[in-house]
N, C-alpha and C positions, 0 to 999 in steps of 0.2 A: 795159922788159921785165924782168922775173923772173930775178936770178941763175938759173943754170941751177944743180941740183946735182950733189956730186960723185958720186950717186950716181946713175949713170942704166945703165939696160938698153935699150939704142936699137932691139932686135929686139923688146921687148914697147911701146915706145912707137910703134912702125911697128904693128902690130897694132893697137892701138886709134885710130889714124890710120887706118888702112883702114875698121874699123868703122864709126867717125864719121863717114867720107865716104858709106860707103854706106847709111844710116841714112836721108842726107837725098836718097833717090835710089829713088821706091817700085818702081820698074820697073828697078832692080837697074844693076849698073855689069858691064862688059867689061874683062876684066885690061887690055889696051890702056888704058884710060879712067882707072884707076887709077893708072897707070903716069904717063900725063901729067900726070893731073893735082895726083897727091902729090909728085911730081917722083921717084920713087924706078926703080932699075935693075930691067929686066925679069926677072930669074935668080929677082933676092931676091922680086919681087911674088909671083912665080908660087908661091916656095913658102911665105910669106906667107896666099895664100887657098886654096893647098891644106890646109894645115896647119888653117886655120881652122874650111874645110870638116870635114875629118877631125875635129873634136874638136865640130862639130855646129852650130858660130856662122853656118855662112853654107853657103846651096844654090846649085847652082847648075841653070840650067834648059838646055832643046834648043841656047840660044842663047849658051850660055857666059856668060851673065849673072848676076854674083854678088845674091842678095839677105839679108839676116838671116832669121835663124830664129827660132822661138819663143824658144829656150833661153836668149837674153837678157833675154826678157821676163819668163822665169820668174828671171834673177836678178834682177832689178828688184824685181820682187813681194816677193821673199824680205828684200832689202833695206829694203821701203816696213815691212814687217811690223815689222822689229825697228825703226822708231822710236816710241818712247813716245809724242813729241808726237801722231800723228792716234791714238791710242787715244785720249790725254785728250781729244783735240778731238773725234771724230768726237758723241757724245751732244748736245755745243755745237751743230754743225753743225746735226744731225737737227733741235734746238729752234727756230736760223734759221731754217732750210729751211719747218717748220712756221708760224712766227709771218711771215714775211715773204713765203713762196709763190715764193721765188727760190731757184734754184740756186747754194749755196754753197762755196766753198773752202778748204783750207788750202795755203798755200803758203809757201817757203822761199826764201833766195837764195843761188844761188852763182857766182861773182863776177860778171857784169853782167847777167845770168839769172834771171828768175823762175822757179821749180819745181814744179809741182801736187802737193802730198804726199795730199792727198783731194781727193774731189768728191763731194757727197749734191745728186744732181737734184731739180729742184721737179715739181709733177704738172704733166701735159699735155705736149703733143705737140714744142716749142721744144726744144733741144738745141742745146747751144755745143761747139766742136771745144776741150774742157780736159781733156781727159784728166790720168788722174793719171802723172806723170812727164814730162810736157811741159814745153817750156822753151820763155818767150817772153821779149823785151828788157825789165827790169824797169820803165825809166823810160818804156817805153807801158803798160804795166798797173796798175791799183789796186792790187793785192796787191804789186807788185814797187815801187811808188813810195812804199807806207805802210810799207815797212822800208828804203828808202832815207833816206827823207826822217826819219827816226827813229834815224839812226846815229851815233854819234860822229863828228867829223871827221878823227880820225886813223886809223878805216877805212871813212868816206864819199869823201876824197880819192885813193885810191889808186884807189876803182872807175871814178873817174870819166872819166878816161879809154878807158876799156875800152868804154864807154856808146857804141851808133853814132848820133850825132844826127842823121846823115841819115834814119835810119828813120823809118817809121812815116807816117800818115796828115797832111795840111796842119794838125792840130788839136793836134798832138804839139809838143813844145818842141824845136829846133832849136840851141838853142844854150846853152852854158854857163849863161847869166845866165838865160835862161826856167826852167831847170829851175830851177837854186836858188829862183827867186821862186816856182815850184809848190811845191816841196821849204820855204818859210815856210808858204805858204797851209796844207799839210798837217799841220805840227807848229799850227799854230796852231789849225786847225778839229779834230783829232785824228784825222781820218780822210781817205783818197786819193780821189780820183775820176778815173774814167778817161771818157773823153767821147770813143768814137768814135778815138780816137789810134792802137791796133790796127787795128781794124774797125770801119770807117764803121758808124752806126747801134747800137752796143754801149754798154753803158752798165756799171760799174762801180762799187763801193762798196769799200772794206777799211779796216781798222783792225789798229794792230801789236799782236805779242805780245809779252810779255816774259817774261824770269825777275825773280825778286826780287832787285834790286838793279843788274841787268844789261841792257845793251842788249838793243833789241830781237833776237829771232832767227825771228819766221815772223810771219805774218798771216792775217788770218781775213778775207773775199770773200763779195760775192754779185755775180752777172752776167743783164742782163737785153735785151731791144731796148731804147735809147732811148725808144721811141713808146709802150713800155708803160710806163719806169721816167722820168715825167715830173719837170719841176721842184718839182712841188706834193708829191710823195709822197719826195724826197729826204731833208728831214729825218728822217720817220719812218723809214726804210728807216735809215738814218747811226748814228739813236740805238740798232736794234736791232745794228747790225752791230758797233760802240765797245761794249757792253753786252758783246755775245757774246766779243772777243776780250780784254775786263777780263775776263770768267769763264773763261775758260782762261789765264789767265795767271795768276787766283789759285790754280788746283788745280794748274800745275803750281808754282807757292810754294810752295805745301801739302806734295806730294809731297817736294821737295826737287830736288836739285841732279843728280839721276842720271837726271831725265827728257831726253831727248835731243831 
């Protein structure tokens, strides 16, 4: 575990411990429910999600059930806005999306989390639940395995722990020694594949991005069914997606050191 530091505010880290719990909760949480299950004293909860309420973070409904409000989605947005990287990428995307007829990504990690920083859909009616800002386990995802498997080891070792190898689908790697041997196959082929590991039936592609000179820091996706994105169409689909994410890694070189 993470030195703790010396500098902590414990009533703003209870705050966003409430949030995060009730994030994962779409039909909202009961002070009661809170109370249990963050282990914190009834006084401090109550004014906690009062206060929260009051400042516009969380509603509450007939049933005294806390849910979020927009107002964090608008700091999200606000956030997604000021990074550099999906301005340089999103143009790249658009050319995937075009050239391969798949819906693509950019995505980021933070620590054992894959991040949706974009999504530009393919045409037709298919739609994948990637929203932009969603976080899923990196080492079941393409995009979260093609900047794993691309790390240095002295900030690949530390995540690795944090990794839940229970998760994920019978297809997923389970155990220490699997992933590493995915984590060669992927430096080796230069790009991830996700097979069903999340969601039976899914099929994924990514390749990392870099800065010049510097480890990787996001990757570039495409996500399709399995049944449609067969064995035969995989290299092609690999070379467009390793293509696309060398081209945004060379403009943001280009750019320089301030794209984020």
């Amino acid at each position: 575990m993470a030195e703790k530091s010396r500098y902590s505010a414990p009533a703003v880290e209870k705050a966003f411990a409430v949030l995060e719990l009730i994030s994962h909760h779409s039909n909202g949480l009961r002070m009661v429910d809170v109370v249990e299950q963050l282990a914190l004293p009834k006084t401090s909860t109550f004014v906690l999600l009062r206060s929260l309420e009051q400042m516009g973070y969380l509603i509450a409904d007939s049933n005294n059930r806390y849910r979020l409000t927009l107002k964090l989605f608008g700091l999200g947005m606000r956030a997604m806005n000021q990074s550099d990287i999906v301005a340089v990428a999103r143009p790249h995307l658009d050319r995937l999306v075009k050239q391969t007829g798949l819906t693509a990504h950019l995505a980021s990690l933070e620590r054992g989390d894959a991040v949706y920083l974009a999504r530009i859909d393919a045409p037709g009616l298919i739609r994948f639940d990637t929203h932009v800002g969603k976080r899923a386990p990196a080492h079941l995802t393409a995009v979260g395995k093609a900047i794993l498997a691309n790390l240095p080891a002295e900030a690949l070792e530390p995540l690795l722990p944090v990794l839940d190898l229970s998760a994920g689908t019978d297809r997923a790697a389970h155990s220490d020694a699997a992933l590493r041997q995915e984590f060669d196959r992927i430096r080796q082929a230069g790009y991830a594949v996700e097979d069903g590991e999340e969601v039976e039936g899914v099929r994924c592609l990514a390749a990392p991005v870099r800065r010049d000179g510097e480890p990787v820091f996001a990757s570039v996706g495409v996500i399709q069914l399995r049944s449609l994105l067969d064995d035969d169409r995989l290299p092609e689909v690999a070379t467009a997606v390793v293509e696309t994410a060398r081209a945004i890694s060379q403009e943001v070189a280009a750019l320089g050191a301030g794209v984020r």
